[in-house]
N, C-alpha and C positions, 0 to 999 in steps of 0.2 A: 610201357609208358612211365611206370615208377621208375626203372631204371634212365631210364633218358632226364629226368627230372634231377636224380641224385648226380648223373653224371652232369648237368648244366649247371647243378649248384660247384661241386666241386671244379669245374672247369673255370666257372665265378672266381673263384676263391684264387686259383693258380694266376689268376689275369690281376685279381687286382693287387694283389697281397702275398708272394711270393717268399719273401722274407718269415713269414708262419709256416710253411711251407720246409725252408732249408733250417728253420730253428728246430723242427719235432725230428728231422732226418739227418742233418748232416753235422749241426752244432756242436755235435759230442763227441764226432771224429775230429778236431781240430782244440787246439792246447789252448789260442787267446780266444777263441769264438766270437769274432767282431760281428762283420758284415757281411752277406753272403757277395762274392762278386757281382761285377757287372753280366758278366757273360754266362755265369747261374740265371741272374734275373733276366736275362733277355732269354735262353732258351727256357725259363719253366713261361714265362709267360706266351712265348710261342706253343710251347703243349698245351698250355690252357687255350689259347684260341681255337687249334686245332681240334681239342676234346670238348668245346662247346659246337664246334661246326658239328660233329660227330653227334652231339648227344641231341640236336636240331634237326638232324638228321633221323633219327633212332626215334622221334618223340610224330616227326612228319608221318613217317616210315607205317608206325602202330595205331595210328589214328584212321587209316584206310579201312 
């Protein structure tokens, strides 16, 4: 259940706020470090939905 909880926060976080996300991981491979693309922030925000289905799942799952 903890973890289904960590992973709903975290999957939170990918959904709404993506950009904190590519600034602690990808920021620092790149010379000007603007803005992450569009097509970054559409697929982290798709794993986020997906790892919130999951951890909804995980959290249903452990409560039986």
């Amino acid at each position: 259940m903890i973890m289904g909880i960590i992973l709903l926060l975290f999957g939170g976080l990918l959904i709404a706020n993506p950009k904190i996300i590519w600034f602690i991981t990808e920021s620092w491979k790149t010379e000007n470090s603007t803005d992450p693309s569009s097509f970054y922030t559409v697929s982290t925000r798709i794993g986020g939905i997906l790892l919130v289905l999951f951890a909804v799942f995980t959290i249903y799952v452990s409560t039986w």
